[in-house]
C-alpha positions in Angstrom: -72.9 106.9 98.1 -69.6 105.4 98.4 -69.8 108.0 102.1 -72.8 106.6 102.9 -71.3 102.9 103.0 -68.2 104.0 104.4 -69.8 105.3 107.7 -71.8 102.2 107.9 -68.6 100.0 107.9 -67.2 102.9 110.6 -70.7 102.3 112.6 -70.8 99.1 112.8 -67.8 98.8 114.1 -67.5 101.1 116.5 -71.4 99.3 117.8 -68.7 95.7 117.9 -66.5 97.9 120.0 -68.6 99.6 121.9 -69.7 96.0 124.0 -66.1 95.9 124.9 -64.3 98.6 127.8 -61.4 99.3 129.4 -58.6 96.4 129.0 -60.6 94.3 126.7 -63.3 93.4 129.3 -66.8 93.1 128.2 -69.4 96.1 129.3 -72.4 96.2 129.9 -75.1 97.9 127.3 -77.8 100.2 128.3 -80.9 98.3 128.5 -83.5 99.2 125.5 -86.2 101.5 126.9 -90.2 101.5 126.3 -91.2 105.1 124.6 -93.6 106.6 126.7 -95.6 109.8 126.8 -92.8 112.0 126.8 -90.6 110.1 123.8 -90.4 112.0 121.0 -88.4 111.2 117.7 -85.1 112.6 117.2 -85.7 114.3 113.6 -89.4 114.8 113.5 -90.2 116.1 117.3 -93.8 114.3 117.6 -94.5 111.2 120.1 -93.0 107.9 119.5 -95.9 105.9 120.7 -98.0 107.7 118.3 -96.6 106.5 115.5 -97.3 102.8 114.0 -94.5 100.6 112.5 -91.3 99.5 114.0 -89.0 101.9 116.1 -85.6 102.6 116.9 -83.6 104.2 120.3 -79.9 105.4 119.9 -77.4 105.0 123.4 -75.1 107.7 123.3 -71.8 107.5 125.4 -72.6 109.8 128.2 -76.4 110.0 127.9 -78.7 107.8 130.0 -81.5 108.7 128.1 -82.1 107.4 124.6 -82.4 109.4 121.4 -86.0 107.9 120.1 -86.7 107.3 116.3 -90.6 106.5 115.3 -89.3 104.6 112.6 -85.9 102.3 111.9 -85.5 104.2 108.4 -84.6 107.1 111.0 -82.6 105.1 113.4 -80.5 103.8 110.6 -80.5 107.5 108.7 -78.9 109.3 111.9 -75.9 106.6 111.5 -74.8 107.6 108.0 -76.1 111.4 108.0 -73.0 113.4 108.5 -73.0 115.8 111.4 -74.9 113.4 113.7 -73.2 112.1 117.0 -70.6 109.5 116.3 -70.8 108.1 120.0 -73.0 105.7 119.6 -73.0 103.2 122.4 -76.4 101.1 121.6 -78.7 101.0 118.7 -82.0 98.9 119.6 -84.6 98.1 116.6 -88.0 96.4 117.3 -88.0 93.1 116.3 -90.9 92.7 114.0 -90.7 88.7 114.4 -92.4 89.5 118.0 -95.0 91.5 116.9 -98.3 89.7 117.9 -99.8 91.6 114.4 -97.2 92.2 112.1 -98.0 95.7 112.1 -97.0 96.7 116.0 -94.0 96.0 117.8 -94.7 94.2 120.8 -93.3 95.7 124.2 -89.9 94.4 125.1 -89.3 92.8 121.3 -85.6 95.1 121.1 -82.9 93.8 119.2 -79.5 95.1 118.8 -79.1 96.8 115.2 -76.2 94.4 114.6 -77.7 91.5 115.4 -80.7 91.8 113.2 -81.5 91.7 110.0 -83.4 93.8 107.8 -86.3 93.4 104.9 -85.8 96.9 102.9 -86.8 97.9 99.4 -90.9 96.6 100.2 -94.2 97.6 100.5 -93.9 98.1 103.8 -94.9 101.4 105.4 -93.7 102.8 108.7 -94.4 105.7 111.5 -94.3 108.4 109.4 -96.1 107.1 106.0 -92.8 106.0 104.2 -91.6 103.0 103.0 -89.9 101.5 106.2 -86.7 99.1 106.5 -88.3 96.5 109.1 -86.2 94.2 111.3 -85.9 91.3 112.5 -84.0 89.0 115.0 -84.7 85.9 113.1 -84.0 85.3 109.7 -86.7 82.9 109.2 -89.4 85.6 110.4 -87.7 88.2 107.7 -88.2 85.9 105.0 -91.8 85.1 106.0 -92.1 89.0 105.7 -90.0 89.6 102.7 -92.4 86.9 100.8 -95.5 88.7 101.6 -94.1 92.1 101.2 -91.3 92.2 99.0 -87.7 93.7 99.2 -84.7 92.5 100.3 -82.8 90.9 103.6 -79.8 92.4 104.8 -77.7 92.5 107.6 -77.3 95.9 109.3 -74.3 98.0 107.3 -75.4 96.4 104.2 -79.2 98.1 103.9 -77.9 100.6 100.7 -78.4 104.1 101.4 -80.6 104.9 98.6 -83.4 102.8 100.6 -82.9 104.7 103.8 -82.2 108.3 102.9 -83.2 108.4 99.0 -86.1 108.3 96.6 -85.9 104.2 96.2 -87.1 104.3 99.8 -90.2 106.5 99.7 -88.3 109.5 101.1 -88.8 113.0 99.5 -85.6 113.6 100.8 -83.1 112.9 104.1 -84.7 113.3 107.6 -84.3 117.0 109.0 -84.1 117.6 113.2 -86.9 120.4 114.0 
């Protein structure tokens, strides 16, 4: 576990880094993407849009094209799995504050990862029937959810690993790529 916390520390700072290029200057992020018919997530291989719940979409440096997740559980599990890409330029996470029925993210409601914050550890249920870490841009709207759902706010980094790759978060076991 102590890994697992490690590389979030080592992700989030290389997302604060990544905003910055050449001499300090700030660049410019990729702009979050709508999934569409031909988005498929990363570790399961099935259509994004699909798939209820909140979602997630990776930038890697060189790709134009983000890596899709059909839930943030996913998004957040390919930062700490070892073996997976350490380029990471952008990670977007829906922001469930939007979401016009609490259950769907609403088009265009994309928050950075570290800007957000996270209800974890609830009754909530995501794209692929697990227990799902759902975020948030506003704090307020994550304690509204929290309340009704249970589980705990945190900041991205902080959401333990247990809740996005173990047992304590309704996985069998880590996400595999097919």
């Amino acid at each position: 576990m102590k890994f697992m916390r490690t590389a979030l520390l080592a992700l989030t700072a290389v997302l604060g880094l990544a905003a910055c290029g050449e001499g300090g200057q700030v660049a410019t992020l990729p702009t979050p993407r709508e999934p569409g018919p031909d988005s498929v997530g990363y570790f399961c291989g099935m259509a994004v849009a699909e798939h209820p719940g909140p979602k997630g979409q990776v930038f890697l440096r060189g790709q134009s094209e983000p890596l899709w997740f059909t839930s943030v559980r996913d998004a957040l599990a390919f930062t700490i799995l070892p073996g997976e890409p350490r380029t990471v330029v952008a990670l977007y996470v829906s922001d469930m504050g939007r979401s016009t029925d609490g259950r769907e993210p609403s088009p265009g409601a994309w928050v950075q990862a570290r800007d957000a914050v996270f209800v974890a550890g609830g009754t909530a249920v995501g794209g692929m029937g697990a227990r799902e870490v759902v975020p948030f841009a506003d704090r307020a709207a994550a304690e509204r959810f929290r309340q009704v759902n249970g589980g705990t706010i945190y900041r991205f980094g902080e959401v333990p690993a247990n809740l996005v790759l173990g047992a304590d978060g309704g996985l069998a076991s880590a996400p595999t790529r097919h």
